[in-house]
Steps between C-alpha positions, in 0.01 A plus 500: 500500500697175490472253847677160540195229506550173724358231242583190707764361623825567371312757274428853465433756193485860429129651482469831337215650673297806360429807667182495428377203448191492208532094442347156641759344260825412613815466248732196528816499315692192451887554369639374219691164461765551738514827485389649814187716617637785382470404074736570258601864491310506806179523349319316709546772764425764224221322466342419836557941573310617218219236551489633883495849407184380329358405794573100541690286734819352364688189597844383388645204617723196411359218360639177697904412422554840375641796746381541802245187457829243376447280846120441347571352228374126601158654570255480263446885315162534453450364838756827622330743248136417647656584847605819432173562356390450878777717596381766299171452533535525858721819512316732252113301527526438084328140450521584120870502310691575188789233420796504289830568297753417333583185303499235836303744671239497243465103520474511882269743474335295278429224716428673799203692322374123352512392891371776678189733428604769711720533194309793285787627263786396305798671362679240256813605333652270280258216639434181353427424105520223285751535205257317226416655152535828525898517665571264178382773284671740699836309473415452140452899433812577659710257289387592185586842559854432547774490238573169297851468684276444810276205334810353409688552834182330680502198249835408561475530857214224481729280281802574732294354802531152617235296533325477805435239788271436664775504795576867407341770703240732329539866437390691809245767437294771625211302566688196648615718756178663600192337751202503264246273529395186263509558158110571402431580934592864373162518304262393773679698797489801345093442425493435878695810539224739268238296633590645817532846375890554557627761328839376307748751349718275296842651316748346290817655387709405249746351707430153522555233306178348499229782413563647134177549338190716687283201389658307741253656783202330357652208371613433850170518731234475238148706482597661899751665341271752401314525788431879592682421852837459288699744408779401224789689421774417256844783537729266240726811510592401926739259588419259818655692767382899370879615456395814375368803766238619251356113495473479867336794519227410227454141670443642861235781365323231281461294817372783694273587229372151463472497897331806547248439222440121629459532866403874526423635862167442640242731444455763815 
């Protein structure tokens, strides 16, 4: 059963309650960029029925600027997340949560699980990691695979370029675009995080341009990385958005699966 939550002022969400509830753990999820709560192909709602067939509370809602949350956009968002937290908290009597998404959603969800220990779960799909090493020798793999005409076609592109300024704007990437902390602050949250004992499901597809090599997963937060609270997953095959029905439908299962095996009912 879906009911319209009053989150604040100016904002509300849709909480997927279960019939029969079998959870102290309440699900947030956070949409995607800009688009809205209910994710790309609607998976997000997809999402948020299955996981309250299984027995937990579900909330989607808009992040600030996006949707129905665009006149809360000059608030600060982990500030909003951490008050729907109350919201939820106070509507269902869950004090213990599961954050996440998509891309932005990820990196919100992110910081709000550094900043606040109700914070007990976290579902991170194409979340933050460094290029370094490994996405060279990813790069590297890839080009030496293709045919000479392409070597050739890439060199005289270089030579073809003019010479840049420092007055010239720089190439706008992935990762310029996205809220991740300091470079090297990655390493020591995410000890906090295990340290803690929150669970992290972390997927990457192989629709960005800034994850290429599994390695990456290590290489980005260190010894934590394989923690027994984190859970990595690598689908190369996926692009960003899960175009494809039958990838959907994997990605929501795994999450249930990793759900359901994390943060299992309690014992009767």
């Amino acid at each position: 059963m879906d009911i319209i939550l009053s989150l604040g002022p100016e904002l509300f969400g849709l909480l997927t309650l279960p019939e029969q509830r079998q959870h102290s753990v309440a699900v947030i999820l956070l949409n995607a960029g800009f688009i809205h709560r209910a994710g790309p192909y609607r998976m997000g709602t997809r999402l948020a029925r299955l996981l309250g067939d299984a027995g937990y509370p579900v909330l989607r809602f808009d992040l600030p600027g996006i949707g129905d949350s665009i006149d809360l956009a000059d608030r600060p968002e982990t500030d909003v997340i951490r008050g729907v937290l109350d919201a939820v908290a106070k509507q269902t009597g869950c004090q213990r949560f599961v954050i996440g998404g998509l891309c932005a959603a990820a990196d919100a969800g992110w910081k709000v699980a550094v900043a606040d220990p109700r914070v007990e779960g976290l579902i991170l799909l194409d979340g933050i990691a460094r290029k370094g090493a490994w996405a060279t020798w990813a790069r590297l793999r890839r080009l030496v695979r293709k045919p000479p005409s392409a070597w050739l076609a890439a060199v005289r592109n270089l030579r073809g370029r003019p010479q840049g300024t420092q007055d010239e704007p720089r190439d706008i990437t992935d990762a310029a675009l996205r809220d991740w902390p300091a470079v090297g602050a990655e390493r020591r949250e995410m000890q906090l995080l295990v340290g803690r004992g929150v669970r992290v499901f972390a997927l990457y597809t192989g629709g960005t341009s800034y994850f290429l090599h599994p390695r990456q997963f290590r290489a980005t937060f260190g010894r934590s990385a394989s923690a027994p609270e984190v859970s990595f997953v690598h689908w190369p095959e996926s692009d960003h958005v899960f175009h494809l029905d039958t990838h959907r439908q994997r990605l929501v299962e795994r999450i249930r699966a990793w759900l359901q095996a994390s943060f299992p009912p309690p014992a009767t």
